[in-house]
C-alpha positions as CSV (number, residue, x, y, z in Angstrom):
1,X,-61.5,-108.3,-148.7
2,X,-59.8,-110.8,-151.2
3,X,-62.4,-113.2,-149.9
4,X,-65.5,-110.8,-150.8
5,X,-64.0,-110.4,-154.7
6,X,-63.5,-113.8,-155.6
7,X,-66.9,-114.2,-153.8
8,X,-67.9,-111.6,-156.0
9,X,-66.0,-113.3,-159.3
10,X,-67.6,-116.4,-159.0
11,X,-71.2,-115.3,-159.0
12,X,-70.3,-113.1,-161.8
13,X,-68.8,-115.6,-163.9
14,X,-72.1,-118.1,-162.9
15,X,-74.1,-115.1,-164.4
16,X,-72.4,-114.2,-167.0
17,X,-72.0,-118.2,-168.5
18,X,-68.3,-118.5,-167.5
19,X,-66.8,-115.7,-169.0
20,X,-63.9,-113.7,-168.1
21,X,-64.9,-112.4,-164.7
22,X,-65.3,-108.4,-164.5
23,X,-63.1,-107.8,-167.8
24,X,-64.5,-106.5,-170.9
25,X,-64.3,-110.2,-172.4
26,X,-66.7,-111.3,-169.8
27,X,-69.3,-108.6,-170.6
28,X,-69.2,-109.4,-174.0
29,X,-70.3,-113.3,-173.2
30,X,-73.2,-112.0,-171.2
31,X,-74.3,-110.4,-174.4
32,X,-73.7,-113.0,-176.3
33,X,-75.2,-115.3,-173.6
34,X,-78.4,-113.3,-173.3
35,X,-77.8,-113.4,-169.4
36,X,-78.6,-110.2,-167.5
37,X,-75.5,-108.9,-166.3
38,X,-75.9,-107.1,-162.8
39,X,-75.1,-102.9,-163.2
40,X,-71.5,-101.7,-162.4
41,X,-71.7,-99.2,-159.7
42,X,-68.2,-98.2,-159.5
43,X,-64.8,-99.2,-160.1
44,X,-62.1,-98.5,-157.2
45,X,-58.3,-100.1,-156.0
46,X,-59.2,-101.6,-152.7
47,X,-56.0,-101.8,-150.3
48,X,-55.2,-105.7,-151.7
49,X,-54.5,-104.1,-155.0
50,X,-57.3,-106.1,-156.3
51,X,-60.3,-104.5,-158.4
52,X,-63.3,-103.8,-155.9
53,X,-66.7,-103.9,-157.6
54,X,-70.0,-102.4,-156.1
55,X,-73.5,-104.7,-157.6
56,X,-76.9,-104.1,-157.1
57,X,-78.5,-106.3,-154.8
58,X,-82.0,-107.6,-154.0
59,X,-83.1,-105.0,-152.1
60,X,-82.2,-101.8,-154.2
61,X,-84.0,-103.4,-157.2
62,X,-87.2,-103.9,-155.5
63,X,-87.2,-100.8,-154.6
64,X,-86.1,-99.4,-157.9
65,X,-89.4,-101.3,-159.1
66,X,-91.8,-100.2,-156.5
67,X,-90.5,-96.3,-157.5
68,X,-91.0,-97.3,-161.5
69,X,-94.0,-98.2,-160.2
70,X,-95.3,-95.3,-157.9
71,X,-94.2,-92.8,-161.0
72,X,-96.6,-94.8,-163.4
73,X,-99.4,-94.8,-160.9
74,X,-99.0,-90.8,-160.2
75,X,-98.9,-90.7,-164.3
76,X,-102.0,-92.8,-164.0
77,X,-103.7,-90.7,-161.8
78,X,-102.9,-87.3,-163.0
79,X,-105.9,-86.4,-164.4
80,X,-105.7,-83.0,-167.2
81,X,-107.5,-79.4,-165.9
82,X,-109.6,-78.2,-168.9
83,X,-111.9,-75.4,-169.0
84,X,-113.0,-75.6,-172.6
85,X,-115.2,-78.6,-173.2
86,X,-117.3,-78.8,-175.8
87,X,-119.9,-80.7,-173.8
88,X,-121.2,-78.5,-171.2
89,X,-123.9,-77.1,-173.5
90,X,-125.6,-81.1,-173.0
91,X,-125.9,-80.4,-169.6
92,X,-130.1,-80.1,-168.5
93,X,-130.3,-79.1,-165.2
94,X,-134.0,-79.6,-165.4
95,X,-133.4,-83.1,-164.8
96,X,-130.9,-82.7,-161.6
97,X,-132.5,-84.0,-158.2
98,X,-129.9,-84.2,-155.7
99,X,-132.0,-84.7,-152.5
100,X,-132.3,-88.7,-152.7
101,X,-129.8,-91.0,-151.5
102,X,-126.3,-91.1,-153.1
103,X,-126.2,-94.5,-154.4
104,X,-125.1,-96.3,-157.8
105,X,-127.9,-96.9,-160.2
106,X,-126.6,-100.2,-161.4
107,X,-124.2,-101.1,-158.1
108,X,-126.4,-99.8,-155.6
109,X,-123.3,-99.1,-154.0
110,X,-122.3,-95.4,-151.7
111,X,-118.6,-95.4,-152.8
112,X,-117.0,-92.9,-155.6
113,X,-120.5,-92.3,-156.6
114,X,-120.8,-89.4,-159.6
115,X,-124.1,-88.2,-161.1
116,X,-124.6,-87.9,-164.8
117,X,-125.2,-84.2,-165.6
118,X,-127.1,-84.7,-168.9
119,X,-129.6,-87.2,-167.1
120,X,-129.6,-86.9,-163.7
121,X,-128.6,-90.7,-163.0
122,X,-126.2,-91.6,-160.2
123,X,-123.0,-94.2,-161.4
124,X,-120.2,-95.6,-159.6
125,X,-116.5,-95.0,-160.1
126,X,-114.6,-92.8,-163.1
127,X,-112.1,-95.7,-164.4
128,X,-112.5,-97.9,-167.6
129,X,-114.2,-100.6,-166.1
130,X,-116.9,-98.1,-164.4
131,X,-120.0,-98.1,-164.7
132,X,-119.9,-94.2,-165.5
133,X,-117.3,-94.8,-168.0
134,X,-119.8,-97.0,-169.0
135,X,-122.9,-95.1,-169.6
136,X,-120.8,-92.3,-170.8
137,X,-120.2,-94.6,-173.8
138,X,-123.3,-96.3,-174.5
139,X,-125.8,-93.5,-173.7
140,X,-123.3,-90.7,-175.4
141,X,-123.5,-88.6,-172.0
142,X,-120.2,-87.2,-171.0
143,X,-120.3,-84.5,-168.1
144,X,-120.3,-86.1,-164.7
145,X,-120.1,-84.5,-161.6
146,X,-118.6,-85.9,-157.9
147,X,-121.3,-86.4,-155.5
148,X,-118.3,-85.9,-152.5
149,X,-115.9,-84.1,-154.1
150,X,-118.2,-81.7,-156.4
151,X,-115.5,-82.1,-159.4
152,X,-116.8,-82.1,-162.5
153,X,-114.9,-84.6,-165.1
154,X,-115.8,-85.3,-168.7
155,X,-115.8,-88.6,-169.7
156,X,-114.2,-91.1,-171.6
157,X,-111.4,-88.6,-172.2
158,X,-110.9,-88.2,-168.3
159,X,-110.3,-84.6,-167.8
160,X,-111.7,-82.6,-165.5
161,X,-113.8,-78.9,-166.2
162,X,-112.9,-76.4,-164.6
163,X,-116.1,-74.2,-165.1
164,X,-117.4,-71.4,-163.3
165,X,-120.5,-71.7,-165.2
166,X,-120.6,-75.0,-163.3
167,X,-121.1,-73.6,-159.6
168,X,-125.2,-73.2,-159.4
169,X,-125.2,-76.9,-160.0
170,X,-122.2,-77.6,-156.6
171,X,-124.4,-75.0,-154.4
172,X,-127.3,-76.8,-155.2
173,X,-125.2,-80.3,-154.3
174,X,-124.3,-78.6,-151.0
175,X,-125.6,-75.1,-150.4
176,X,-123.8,-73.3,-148.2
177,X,-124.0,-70.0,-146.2
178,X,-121.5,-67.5,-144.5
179,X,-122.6,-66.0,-141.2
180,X,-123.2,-62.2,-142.8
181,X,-126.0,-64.4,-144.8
182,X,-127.2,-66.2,-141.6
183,X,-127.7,-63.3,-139.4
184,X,-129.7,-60.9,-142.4
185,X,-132.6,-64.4,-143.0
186,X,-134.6,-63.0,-141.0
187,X,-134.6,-59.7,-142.7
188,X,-135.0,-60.4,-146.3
189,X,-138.5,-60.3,-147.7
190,X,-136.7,-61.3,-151.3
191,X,-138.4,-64.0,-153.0
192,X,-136.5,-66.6,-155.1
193,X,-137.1,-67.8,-158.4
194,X,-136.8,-71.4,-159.7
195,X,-135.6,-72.7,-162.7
196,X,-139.6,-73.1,-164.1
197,X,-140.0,-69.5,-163.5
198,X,-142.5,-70.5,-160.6
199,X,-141.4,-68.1,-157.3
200,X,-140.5,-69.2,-153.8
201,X,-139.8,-67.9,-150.5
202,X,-136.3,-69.4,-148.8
203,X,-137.4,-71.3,-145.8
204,X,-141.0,-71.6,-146.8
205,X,-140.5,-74.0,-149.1
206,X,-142.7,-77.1,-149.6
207,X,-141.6,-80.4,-148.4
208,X,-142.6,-83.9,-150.4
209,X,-144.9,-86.1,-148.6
210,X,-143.0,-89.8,-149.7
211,X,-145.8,-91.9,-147.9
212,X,-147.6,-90.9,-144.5
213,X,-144.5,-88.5,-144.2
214,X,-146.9,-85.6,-143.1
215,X,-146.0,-86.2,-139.5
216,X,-141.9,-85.4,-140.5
217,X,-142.7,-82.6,-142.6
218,X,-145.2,-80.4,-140.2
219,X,-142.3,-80.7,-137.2
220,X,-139.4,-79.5,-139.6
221,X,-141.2,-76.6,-140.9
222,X,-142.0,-76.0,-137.2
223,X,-138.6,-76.7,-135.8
224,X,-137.4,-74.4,-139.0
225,X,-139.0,-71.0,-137.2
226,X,-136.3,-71.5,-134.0
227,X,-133.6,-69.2,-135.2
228,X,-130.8,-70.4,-132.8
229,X,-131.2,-74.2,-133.9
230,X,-131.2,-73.1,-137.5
231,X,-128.7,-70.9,-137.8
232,X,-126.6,-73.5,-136.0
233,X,-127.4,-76.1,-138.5
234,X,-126.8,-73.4,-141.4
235,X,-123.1,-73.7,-140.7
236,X,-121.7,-77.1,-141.5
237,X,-118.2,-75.8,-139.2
238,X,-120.3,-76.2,-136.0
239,X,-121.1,-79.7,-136.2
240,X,-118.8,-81.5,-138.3
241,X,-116.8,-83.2,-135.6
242,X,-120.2,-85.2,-134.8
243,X,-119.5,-88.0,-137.1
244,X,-123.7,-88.6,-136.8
245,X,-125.5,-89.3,-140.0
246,X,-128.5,-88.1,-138.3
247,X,-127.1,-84.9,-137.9
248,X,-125.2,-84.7,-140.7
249,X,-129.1,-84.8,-142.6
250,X,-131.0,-82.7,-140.2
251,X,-127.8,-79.6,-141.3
252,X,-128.5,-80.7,-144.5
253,X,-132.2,-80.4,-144.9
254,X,-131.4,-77.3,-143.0
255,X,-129.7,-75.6,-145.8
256,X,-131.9,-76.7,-148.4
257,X,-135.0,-75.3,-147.1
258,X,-133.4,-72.0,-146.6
259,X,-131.4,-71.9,-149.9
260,X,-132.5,-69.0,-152.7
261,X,-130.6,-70.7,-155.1
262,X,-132.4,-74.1,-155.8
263,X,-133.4,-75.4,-159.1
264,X,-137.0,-76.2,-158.0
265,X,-139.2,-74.6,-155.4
266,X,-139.6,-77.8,-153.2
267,X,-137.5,-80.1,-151.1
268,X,-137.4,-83.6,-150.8
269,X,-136.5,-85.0,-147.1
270,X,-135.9,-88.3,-148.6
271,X,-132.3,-88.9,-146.9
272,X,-132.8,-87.3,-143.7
273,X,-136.0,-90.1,-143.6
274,X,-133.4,-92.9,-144.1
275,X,-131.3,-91.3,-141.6
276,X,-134.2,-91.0,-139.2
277,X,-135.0,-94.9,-140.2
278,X,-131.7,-96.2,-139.2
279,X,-131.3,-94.1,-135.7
280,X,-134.6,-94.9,-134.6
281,X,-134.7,-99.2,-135.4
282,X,-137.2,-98.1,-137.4
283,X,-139.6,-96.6,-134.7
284,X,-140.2,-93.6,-137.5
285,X,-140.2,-94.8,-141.1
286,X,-141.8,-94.0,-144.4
287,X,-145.4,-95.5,-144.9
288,X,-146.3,-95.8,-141.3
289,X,-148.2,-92.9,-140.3
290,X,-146.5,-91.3,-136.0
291,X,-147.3,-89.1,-133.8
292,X,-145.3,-85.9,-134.2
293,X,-145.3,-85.1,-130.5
294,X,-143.8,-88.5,-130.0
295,X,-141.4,-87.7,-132.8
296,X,-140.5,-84.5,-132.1
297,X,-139.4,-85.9,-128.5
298,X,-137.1,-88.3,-130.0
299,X,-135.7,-86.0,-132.3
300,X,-134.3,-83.4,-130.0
301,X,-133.2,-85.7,-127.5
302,X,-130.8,-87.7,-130.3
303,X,-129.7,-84.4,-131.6
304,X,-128.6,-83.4,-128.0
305,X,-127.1,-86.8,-127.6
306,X,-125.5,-86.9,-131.1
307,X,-124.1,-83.3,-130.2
308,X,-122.4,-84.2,-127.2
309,X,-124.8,-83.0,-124.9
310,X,-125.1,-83.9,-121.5
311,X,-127.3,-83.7,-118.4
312,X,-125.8,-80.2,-117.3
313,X,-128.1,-77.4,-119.2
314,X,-127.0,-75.1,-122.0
315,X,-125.2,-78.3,-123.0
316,X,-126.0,-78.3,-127.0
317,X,-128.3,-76.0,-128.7
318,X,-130.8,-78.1,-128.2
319,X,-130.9,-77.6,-124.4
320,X,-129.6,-74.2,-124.9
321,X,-133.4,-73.5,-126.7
322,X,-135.9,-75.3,-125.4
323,X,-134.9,-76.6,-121.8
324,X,-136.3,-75.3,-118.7
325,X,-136.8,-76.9,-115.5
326,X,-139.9,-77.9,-113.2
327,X,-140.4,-78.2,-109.3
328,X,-142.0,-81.6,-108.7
329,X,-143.5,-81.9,-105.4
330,X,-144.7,-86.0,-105.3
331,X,-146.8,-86.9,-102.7
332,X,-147.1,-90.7,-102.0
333,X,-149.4,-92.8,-100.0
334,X,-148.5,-96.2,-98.5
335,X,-150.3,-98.8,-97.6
336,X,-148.3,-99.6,-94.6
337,X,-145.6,-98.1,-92.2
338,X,-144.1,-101.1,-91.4
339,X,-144.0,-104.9,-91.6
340,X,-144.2,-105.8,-88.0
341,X,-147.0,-104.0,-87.6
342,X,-149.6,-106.2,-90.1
343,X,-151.0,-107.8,-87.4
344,X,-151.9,-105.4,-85.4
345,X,-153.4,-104.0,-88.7
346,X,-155.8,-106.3,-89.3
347,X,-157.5,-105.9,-85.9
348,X,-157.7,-102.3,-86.4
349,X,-161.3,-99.8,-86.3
350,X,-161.6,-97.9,-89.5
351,X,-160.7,-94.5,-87.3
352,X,-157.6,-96.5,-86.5
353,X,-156.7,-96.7,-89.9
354,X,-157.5,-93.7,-91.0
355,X,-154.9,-91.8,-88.9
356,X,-152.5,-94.5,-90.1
357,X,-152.7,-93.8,-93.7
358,X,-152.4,-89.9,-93.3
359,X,-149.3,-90.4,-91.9
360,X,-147.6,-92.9,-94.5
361,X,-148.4,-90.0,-96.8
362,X,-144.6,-89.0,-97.7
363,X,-144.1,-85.8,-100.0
364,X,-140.7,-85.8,-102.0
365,X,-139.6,-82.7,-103.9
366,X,-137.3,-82.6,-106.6
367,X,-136.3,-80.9,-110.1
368,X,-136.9,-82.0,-113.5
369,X,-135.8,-81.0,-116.5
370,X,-138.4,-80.5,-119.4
371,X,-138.0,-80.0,-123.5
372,X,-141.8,-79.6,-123.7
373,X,-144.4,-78.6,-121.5
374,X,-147.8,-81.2,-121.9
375,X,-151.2,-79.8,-121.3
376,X,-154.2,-81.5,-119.9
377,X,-157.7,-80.9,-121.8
378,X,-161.1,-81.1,-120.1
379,X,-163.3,-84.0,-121.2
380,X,-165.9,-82.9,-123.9
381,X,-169.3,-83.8,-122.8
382,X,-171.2,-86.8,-123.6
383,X,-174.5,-85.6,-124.8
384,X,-175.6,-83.8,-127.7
385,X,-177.7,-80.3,-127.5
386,X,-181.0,-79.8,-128.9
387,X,-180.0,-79.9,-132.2
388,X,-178.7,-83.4,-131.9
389,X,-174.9,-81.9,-132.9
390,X,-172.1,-82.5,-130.7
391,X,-171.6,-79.3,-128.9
392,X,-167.2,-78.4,-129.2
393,X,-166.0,-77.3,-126.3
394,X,-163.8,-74.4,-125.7
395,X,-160.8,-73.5,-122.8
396,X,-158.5,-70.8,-122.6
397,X,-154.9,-71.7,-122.8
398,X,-154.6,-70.1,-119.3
399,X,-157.0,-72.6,-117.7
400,X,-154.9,-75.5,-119.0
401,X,-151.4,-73.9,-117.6
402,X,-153.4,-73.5,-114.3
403,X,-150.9,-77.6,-114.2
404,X,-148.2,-75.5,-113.5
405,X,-148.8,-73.1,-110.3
406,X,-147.8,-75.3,-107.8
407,X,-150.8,-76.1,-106.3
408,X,-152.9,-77.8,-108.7
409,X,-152.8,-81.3,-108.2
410,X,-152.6,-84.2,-111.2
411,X,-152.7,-87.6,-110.0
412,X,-151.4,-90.1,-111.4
413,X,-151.7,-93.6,-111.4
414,X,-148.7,-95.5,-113.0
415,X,-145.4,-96.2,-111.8
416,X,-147.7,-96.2,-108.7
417,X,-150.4,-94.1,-107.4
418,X,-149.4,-90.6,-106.3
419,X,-150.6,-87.3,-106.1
420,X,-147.9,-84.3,-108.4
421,X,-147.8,-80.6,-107.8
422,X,-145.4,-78.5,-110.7
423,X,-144.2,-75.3,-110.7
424,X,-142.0,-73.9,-113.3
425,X,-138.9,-73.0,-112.1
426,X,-136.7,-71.9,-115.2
427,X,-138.3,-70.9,-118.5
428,X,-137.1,-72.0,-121.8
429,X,-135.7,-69.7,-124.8
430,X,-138.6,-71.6,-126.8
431,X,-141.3,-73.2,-125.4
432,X,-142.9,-76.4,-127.0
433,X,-146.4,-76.6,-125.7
434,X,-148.6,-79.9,-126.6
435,X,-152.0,-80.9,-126.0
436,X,-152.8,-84.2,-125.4
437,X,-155.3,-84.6,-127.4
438,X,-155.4,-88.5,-128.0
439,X,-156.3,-91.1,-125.2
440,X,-155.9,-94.5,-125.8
441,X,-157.8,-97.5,-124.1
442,X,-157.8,-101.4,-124.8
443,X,-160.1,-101.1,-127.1
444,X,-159.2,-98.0,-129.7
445,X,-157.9,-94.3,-129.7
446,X,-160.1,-91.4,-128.9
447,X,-159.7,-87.5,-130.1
448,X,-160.6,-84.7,-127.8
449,X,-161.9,-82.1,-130.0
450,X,-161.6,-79.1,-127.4
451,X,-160.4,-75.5,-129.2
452,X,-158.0,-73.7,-127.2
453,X,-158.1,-70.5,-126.9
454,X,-155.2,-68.9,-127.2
455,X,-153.0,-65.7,-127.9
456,X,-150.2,-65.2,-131.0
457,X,-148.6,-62.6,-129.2
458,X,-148.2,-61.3,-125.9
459,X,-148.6,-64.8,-124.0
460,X,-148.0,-63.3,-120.3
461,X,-147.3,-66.3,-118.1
462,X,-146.1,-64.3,-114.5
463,X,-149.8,-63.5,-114.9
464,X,-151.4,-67.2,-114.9
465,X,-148.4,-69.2,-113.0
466,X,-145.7,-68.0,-110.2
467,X,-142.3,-67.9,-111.9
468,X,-138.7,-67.6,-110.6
469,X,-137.2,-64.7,-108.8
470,X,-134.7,-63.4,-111.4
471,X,-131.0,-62.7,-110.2
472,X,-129.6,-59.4,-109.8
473,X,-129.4,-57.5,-112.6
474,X,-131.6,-59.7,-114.6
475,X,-135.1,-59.0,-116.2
476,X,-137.7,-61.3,-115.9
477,X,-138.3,-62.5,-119.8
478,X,-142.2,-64.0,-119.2
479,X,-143.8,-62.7,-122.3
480,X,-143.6,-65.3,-125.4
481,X,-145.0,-65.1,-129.0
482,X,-146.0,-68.0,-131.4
483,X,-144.4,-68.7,-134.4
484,X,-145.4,-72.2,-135.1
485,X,-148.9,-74.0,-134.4
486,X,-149.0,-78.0,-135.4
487,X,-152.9,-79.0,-136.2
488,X,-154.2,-82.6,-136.9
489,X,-157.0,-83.1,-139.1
490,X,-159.3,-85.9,-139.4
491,X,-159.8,-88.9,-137.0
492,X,-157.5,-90.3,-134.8
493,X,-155.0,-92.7,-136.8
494,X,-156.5,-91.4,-139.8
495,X,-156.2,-87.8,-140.5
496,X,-152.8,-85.8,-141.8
497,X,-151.1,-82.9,-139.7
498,X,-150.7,-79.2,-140.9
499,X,-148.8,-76.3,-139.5
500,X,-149.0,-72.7,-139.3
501,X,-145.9,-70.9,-138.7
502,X,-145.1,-67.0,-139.0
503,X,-141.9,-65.7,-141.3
504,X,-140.2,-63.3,-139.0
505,X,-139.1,-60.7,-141.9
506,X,-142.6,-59.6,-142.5
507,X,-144.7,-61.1,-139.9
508,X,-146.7,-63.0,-141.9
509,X,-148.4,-66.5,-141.1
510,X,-148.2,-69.1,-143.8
511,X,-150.1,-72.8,-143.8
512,X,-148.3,-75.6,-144.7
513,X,-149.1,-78.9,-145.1
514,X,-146.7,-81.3,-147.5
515,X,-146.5,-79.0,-151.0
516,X,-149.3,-76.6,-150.4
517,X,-147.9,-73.4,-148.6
518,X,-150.4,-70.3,-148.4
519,X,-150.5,-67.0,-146.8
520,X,-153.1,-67.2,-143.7
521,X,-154.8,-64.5,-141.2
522,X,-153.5,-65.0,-137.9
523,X,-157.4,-65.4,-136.8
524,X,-157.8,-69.0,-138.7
525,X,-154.5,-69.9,-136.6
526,X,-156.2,-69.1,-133.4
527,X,-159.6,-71.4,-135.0
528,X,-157.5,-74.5,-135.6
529,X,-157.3,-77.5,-133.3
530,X,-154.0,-77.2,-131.8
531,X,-151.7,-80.0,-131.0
532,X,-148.5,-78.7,-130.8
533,X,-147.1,-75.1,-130.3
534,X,-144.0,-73.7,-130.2
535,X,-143.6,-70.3,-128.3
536,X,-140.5,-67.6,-128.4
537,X,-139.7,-65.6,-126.0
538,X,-139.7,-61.9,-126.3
539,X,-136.4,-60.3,-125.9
C-alpha cells in the first residue's frame, strides 16, 4: 500500500512541477504552473497511517467525454414541437405531385429525402449543409415535409409543425384505409372531388400514359375490379413483411387509385414502372410498347413469388383468386420402340409399319395448374365477298371453350409433336380468359380480327364443358360474370389497348384507356375485339 502512494506522489509531483506532493502547497504550484492537476476523489487513512488518494484515470475520462458528448448530440438533435408557424399559409398544394420517385433534385440521391411544400421540389437532408436548408434560404421557401417519416419541419429555424391542418397533404403521401372502409368500396356510389373542382369516382380514376405505357395501365384498371387482390393490397399490414419493392408499388398504386381524398383526379404509375423495370431486367419498361397478356403473366407470378407463395394452391392471394387446375391427357407418338430393332425396320412393308407406330403411341395424364385459360380463334378467311371488303368473322365464346371438354384435341408441335386433350378440373375464383389473337411468323406479326361473341353475365360453363363433382356439402359455383374486358386497337405492334370494366356499386360499365374514362352500354363491350377477359364467379 506504501508502495502504491509514493507511486502515486511521484506522478503527482511530475504533474504538478515538483511541488509539495498532495498538500495544499502543491496545489497551489499547479496553479501557478498552469499544469492540469488530476481531480481528488476522496481523502481516507489507509491502515499504514499514510494519506490514500483516489485519481481519475484514463479510462473514466474518456468516458466522461464520450457522455459530454452524447448529451451535446441529444441537445443537437432535439428538434422544438411548434404548432404556430407563421408559414403554413405559403403552402400551394396545387403544385404537390407525390407519385414520382422519391429522389433529391440536386443529389439525385433516395436518403432523408423531404419535399418542399411551397414548390413541390424534392431535397435531401434537414441540416445546415443541406441542400433543403439550402433552398429554404435562397428560394425563401420554408415548410418541408418528410417523404418517410411524413413530419413536417420549418426551415432554417428547425422546428417541426405540428398541424392538423397539415394531414390531407400526409394521406395524400400515403393514403391509407381501415378495413370498415375496405369492406363498404364496393357500396359507395359517392363521387370525389379534386382540388380543381373537377369530380372523380375512387377506383375509376385515370392513369398517365408516360410513353407506350397503355399496355400497364389497361391490366391495372383490369386487375383493380378483383376485390380479394385489392382489398389485400388496401392494407399495408398484410404485406409488409415482403421486403419486395415490387410489391411494396403495386399496394401502393393500389391505394391511390382507390383514394377519395387526392388532390387531382388522376394517378401517375410512374414508380411502380421503375419498380416493374428493375424486377423484370428490363423485359417491361417505359417507351417500348408489350403485350399485356405477356405482362399480366409475369405480374402475377412475381407477386405470388414475392408473397411467399408456393406450388401448393391457396398459397398467396394470387393463387387464392385466379388458380385452378387442368387434366392434361398427352398423347405421344414415337418413331421407334426400340433400338435393336432398326434393322429389322428398314426391311419392313408399309402395313408393317403401320401397326408399329400405333403402338409407340404412349398417352400420359397429368395435372396442371393454370392462372389464365388461352383460347384458340378460327382462321378468318382469305378472300374478300362481293363487295371486295374483308368479311369479320364471328364465334361464340362457347365454341372456343369447346378446348376444354376433354375430348377436343390441340396438337401441338413444339417441345415435340403430340396430340393434348384438357379438361378443367378445378375452377378459379376469377377467371382470366385471353384470346390469342396475334401469330407470329419469320417474317412479321399477324392480327386475327374474329369478334367473339360473348355474355356479361350469366357465363354457364357446366353447360359447354364437363366440370368437377363437387364434395359433400358443396355447391357447384359454374356461373361467372364479367367485370373487366381488355381490347387492342389498331394493327399489330402498332395500335394502343383499352379496357372496359364494370364498378360493382352501381353496375355500371366505364371505358378506359390512359386519362379518358367514360360511362359505356354493356352492348359496345360485347362489339369490341376482345383480348383479354377477366370473369368472377357468382357466389
Amino acid at each position: 500500500m506504501v508502495a502504491e502512494v509514493r507511486k502515486m506522489r511521484d506522478r503527482d509531483d511530475a504533474e504538478d512541477g515538483g511541488g509539495g506532493g498532495g498538500a495544499p502547497g502543491g496545489e497551489a504550484g499547479a496553479g501557478a504552473g498552469g499544469a492540469k492537476k488530476p481531480r481528488l476523489e476522496a481523502t481516507t487513512e489507509s491502515a499504514g497511517g499514510l494519506p490514500h488518494f483516489e485519481y481519475e484515470d484514463d479510462d473514466e475520462k474518456a468516458e466522461d467525454e464520450e457522455l459530454e458528448e452524447r448529451s451535446r448530440e441529444a441537445r443537437r438533435r432535439y428538434t422544438e414541437v411548434r404548432r404556430d408557424c407563421p408559414y403554413l399559409d405559403t403552402v400551394n398544394r396545387q403544385v404537390l405531385d407525390f407519385d414520382f420517385e422519391k429522389f433529391c433534385s440536386v443529389s439525385l440521391s433516395n436518403l432523408n429525402v423531404y419535399a418542399c411544400l411551397v414548390c413541390g421540389k424534392y431535397f435531401q437532408g434537414r441540416g445546415r449543409n443541406s441542400h433543403a436548408y439550402t433552398h429554404s434560404l435562397e428560394a425563401g421557401h420554408h415548410v418541408f415535409i418528410n417523404l418517410q417519416s411524413e413530419k413536417v419541419y420549418c426551415l432554417p429555424d428547425g422546428y417541426e409543425v405540428n398541424d392538423p391542418s397539415l394531414d390531407d397533404i400526409r394521406f395524400v403521401l400515403n393514403p391509407r384505409f381501415t378495413r370498415e372502409q375496405v369492406v363498404l368500396l364496393d357500396r359507395s356510389k359517392q363521387w370525389a372531388r379534386a382540388l380543381d373542382g373537377s369530380d372523380y369516382l375512387p377506383g375509376m380514376v385515370g392513369l398517365n400514359n408516360i410513353k407506350e405505357t397503355d399496355f400497364v395501365n389497361s391490366t391495372i384498371q383490369s386487375l383493380m375490379r378483383v376485390t380479394p387482390l385489392r382489398n389485400f393490397f388496401l392494407i399495408p399490414a398484410n404485406y409488409e413483411k415482403y421486403k419486395s419493392p415490387l410489391v411494396e408499388r403495386f399496394g401502393e398504386l393500389t391505394r391511390k387509385i382507390w383514394h377519395s381524398r387526392n388532390f387531382k383526379g388522376q394517378v401517375s404509375p410512374h414508380e411502380f414502372l421503375q419498380a416493374v423495370m428493375v424486377a423484370s431486367k428490363k423485359r417491361f419498361r417505359i417507351g417500348v410498347q408489350s403485350d399485356p397478356v405477356d405482362f399480366i403473366s409475369w405480374l402475377l407470378n412475381t407477386l405470388h413469388a414475392d408473397l411467399g407463395g408456393t406450388r401448393k394452391p391457396y398459397s398467396s392471394v394470387i393463387y387464392k383468386c385466379f388458380q385452378g387446375e387442368l387434366e392434361v391427357v398427352k398423347e405421344v407418338q414415337k418413331s421407334f420402340i426400340d433400338k435393336s430393332e432398326s434393322e429389322d425396320r428398314a426391311h419392313a412393308t408399309v402395313e408393317e409399319e403401320k401397326v408399329r407406330s400405333t403402338v409407340s403411341v404412349s398417352e400420359e395424364v397429368s395435372k396442371m395448374p393454370f392462372l389464365m385459360l388461352g383460347l384458340d380463334l378460327p382462321p378468318p378467311p382469305l378472300f374478300k365477298d362481293v363487295m371486295e371488303k374483308n368479311i369479320i368473322p364471328q364465334v361464340p365464346l362457347f365454341n372456343i371453350l369447346k378446348k376444354f371438354d376433354g375430348e377436343t384435341v390441340t396438337e401441338v408441335v413444339r417441345p415435340q409433336l403430340a396430340r393434348l386433350r384438357y379438361r378443367v378440373t378445378r375452377l378459379p375464383k376469377y377467371m382470366i380468359l385471353h384470346m390469342r389473337r396475334f401469330t407470329k411468323n419469320n417474317f412479321f406479326v399477324e392480327k386475327n380480327p374474329t369478334l367473339v361473341n360473348f355474355p356479361v353475365k350469366n357465363l354457364e360453363l357446366k353447360d359447354y364443358i364437363p366440370l368437377p363433382v363437387p364434395k359433400e356439402n358443396e355447391k357447384l359455383r359454374s356461373k361467372y360474370d364479367l367485370i373487366a374486358n381488355l381490347v387492342h386497337d389498331g394493327k399489330p405492334g402498332e395500335g394502343s389497348y383499352r379496357v372496359f370494366v364494370q364498378r360493382k356499386s352501381e353496375e355500371q360499365w366505364y371505358e378506359m384507356q390512359d386519362l379518358h374514362v367514360a360511362e359505356t352500354l354493356p352492348q359496345m363491350v360485347a362489339l369490341s375485339e376482345a383480348y383479354m377477359q377477366i370473369y368472377e364467379q357468382q357466389s
